[in-house]
C-alpha positions as a Markdown table, in Angstrom:
| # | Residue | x | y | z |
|---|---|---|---|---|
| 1 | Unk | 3.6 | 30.4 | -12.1 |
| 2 | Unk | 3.7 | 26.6 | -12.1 |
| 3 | Unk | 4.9 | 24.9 | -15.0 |
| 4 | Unk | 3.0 | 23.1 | -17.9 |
| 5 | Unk | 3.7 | 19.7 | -19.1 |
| 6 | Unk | 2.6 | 17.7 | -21.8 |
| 7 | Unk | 0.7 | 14.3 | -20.9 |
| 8 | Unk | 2.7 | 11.4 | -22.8 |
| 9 | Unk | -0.2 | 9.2 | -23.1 |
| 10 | Unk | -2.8 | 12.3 | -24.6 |
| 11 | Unk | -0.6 | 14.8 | -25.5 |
| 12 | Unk | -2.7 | 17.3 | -23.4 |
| 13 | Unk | -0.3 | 20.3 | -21.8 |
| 14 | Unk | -1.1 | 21.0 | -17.7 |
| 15 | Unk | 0.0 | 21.4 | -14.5 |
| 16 | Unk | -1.2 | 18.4 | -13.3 |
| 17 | Unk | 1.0 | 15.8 | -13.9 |
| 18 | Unk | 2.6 | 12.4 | -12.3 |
| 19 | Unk | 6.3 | 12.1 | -13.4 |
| 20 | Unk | 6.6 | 8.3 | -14.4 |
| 21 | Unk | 9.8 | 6.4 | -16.2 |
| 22 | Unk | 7.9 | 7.2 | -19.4 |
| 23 | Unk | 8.3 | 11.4 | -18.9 |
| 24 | Unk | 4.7 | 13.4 | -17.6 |
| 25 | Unk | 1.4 | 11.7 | -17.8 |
| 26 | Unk | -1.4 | 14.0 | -16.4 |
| 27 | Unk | -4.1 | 12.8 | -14.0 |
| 28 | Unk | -6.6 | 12.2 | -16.3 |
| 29 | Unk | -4.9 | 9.5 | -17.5 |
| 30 | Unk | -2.9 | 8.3 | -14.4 |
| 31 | Unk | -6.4 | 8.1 | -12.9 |
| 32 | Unk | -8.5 | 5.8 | -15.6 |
| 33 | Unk | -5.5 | 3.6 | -15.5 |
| 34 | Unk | -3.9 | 4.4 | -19.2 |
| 35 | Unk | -0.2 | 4.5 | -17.3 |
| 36 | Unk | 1.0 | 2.1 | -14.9 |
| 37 | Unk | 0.9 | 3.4 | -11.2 |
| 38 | Unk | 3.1 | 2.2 | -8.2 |
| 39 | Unk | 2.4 | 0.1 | -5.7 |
| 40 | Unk | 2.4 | 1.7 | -2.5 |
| 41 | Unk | 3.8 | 0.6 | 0.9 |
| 42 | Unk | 1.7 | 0.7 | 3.8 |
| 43 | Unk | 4.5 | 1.9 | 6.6 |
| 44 | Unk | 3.2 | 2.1 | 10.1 |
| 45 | Unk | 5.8 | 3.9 | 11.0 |
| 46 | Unk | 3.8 | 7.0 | 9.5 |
| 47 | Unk | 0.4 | 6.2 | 12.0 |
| 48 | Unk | 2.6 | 5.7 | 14.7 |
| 49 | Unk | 4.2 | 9.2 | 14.2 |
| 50 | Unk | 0.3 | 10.6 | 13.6 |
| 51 | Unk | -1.4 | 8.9 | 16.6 |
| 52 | Unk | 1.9 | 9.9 | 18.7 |
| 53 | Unk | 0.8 | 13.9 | 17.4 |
| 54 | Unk | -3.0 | 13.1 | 18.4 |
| 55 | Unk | -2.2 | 12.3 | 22.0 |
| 56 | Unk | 0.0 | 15.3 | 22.5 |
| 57 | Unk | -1.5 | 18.1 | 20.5 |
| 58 | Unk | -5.0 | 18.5 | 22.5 |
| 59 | Unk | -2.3 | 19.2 | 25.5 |
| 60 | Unk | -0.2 | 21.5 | 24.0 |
| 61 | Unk | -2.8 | 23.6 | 21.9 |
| 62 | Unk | -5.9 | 23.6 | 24.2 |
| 63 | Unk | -7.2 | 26.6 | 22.3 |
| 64 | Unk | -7.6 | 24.6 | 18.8 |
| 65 | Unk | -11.6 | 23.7 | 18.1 |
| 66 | Unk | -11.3 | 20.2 | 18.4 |
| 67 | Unk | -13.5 | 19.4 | 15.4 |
| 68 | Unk | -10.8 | 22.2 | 13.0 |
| 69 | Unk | -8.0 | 19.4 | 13.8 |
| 70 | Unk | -8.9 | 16.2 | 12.1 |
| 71 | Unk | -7.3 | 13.6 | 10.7 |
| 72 | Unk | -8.2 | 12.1 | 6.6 |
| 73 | Unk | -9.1 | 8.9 | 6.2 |
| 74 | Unk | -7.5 | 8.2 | 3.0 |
| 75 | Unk | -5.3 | 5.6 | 3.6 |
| 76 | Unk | -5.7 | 2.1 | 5.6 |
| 77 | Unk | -6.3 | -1.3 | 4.1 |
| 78 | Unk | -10.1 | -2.3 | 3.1 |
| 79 | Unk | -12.2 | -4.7 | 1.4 |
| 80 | Unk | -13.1 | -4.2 | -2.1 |
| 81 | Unk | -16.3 | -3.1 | -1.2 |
| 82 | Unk | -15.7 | -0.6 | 1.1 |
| 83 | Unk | -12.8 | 1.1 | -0.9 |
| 84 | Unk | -15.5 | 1.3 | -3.7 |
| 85 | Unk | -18.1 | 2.6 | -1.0 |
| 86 | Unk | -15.3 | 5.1 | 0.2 |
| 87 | Unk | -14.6 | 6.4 | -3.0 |
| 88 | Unk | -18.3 | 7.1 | -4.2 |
| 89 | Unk | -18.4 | 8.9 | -0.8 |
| 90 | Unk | -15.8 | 11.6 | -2.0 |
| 91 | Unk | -12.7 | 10.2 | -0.4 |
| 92 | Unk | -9.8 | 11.1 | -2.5 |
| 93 | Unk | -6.4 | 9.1 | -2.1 |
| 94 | Unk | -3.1 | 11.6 | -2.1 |
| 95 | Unk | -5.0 | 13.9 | 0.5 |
| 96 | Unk | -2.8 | 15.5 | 3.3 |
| 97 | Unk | -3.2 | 13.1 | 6.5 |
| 98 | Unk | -4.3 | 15.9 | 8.4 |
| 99 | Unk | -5.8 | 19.3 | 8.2 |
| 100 | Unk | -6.2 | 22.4 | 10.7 |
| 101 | Unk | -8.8 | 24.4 | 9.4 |
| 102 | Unk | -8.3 | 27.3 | 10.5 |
| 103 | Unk | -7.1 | 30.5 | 8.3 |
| 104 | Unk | -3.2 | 31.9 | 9.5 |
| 105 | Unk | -0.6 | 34.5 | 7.7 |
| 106 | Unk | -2.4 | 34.4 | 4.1 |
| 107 | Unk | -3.3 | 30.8 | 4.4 |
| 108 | Unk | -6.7 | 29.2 | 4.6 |
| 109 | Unk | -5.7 | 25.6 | 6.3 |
| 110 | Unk | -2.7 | 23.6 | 7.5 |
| 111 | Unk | -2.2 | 20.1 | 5.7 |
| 112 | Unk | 0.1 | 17.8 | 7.2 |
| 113 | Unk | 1.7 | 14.9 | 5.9 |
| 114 | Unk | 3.2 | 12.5 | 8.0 |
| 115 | Unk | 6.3 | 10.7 | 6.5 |
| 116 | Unk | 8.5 | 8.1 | 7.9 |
| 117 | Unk | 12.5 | 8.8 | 7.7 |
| 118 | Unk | 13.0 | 7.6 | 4.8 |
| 119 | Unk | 9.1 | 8.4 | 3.4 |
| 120 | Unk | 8.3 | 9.6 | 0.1 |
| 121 | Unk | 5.1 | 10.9 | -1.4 |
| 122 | Unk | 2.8 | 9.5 | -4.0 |
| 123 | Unk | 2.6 | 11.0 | -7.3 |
| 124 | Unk | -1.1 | 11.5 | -5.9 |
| 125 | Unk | 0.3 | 13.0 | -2.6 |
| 126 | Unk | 2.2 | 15.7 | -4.7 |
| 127 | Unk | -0.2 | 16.7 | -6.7 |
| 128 | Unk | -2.4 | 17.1 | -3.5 |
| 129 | Unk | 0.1 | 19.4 | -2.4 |
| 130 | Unk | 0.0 | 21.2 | -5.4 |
| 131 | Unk | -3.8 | 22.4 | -5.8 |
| 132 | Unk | -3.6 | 23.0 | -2.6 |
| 133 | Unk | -0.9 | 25.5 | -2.4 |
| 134 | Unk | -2.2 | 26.3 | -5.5 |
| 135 | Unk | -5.5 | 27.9 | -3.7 |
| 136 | Unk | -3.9 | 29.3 | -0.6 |
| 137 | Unk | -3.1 | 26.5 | 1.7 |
| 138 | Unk | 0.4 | 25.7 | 3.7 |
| 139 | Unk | 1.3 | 21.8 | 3.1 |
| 140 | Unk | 4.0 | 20.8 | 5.3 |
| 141 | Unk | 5.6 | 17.3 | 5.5 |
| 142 | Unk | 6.5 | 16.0 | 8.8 |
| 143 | Unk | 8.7 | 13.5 | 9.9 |
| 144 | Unk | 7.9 | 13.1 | 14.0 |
| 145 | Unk | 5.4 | 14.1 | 16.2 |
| 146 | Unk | 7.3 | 16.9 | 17.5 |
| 147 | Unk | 7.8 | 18.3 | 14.3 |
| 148 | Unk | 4.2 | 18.2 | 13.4 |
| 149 | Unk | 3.5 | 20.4 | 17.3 |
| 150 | Unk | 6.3 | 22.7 | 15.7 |
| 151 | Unk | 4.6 | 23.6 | 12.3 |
| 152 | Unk | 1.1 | 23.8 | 13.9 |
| 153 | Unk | 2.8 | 26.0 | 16.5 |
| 154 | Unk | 4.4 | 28.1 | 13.6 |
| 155 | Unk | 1.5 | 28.2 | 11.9 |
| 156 | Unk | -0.8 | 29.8 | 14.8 |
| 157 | Unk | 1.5 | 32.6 | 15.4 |
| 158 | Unk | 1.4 | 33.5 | 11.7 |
| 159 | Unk | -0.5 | 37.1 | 11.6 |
């Protein structure tokens, strides 16, 4: 049973929540900008290590629907205007860099995250991983190509 927290901005009690220097502040109000959010570092470390899995995974897992493997474009930098344009489209920042949609051992999809060394996530990123291991995904994060071939290959032998 996940645990309940009460917002410090609204007072509201939930599981989602970003921890922040102040205590919990839920979503709601991380999201309309009532608590101060942290400035993320683009690392291209992290789309080396993804584009590095791309190449190699259509060679090791032939067998793999290539439209179920796909990669999310939440992240990169853009122009005001297409952010906004992005956004109004449905994309959703903290989501999993890549999904395998297909249903193993219990689960319903694969999301990887791809993390430098030294890579953290986002308060967004972990509540992503939350709700979805929340409704009966796996969320893995991965640190090298090869460990992203081992968890998909873990994942597809799951009964």
């Amino acid at each position: 049973m996940p645990t309940l927290h009460t917002c410090t901005i609204c007072q509201k009690q939930t599981v989602s929540v970003v921890p922040t220097e102040n205590g919990w502040v839920c979503f709601e109000c991380y999201n309309s900008g009532k608590a101060k959010k942290e400035k993320r570092v683009r690392n291209n470390e992290e789309e080396q290590i993804q584009s590095e899995f791309f190449r190699s995974v259509k060679f090791v897992f032939p067998q793999i629907p290539d439209k179920l493997l796909f990669a999310v474009p939440n992240g990169g930098s853009r122009n005001k205007i297409e952010a906004v344009n992005l956004k109004r489209q449905g994309v959703k920042s903290g989501v999993a860099d890549v999904i395998l949609l297909i249903p193993r051992g219990g689960f319903s999809a694969l999301c990887l995250e791809f993390k430098a060394k030294t890579g953290i996530q986002s308060a967004e990123q972990k509540e992503f991983q939350i709700q979805a291991e929340n409704n009966g995904n796996k969320y893995v994060i991965v640190r090298s190509a090869a460990q992203a071939i081992e968890e998909v290959r873990n994942y597809l032998l799951l009964k």
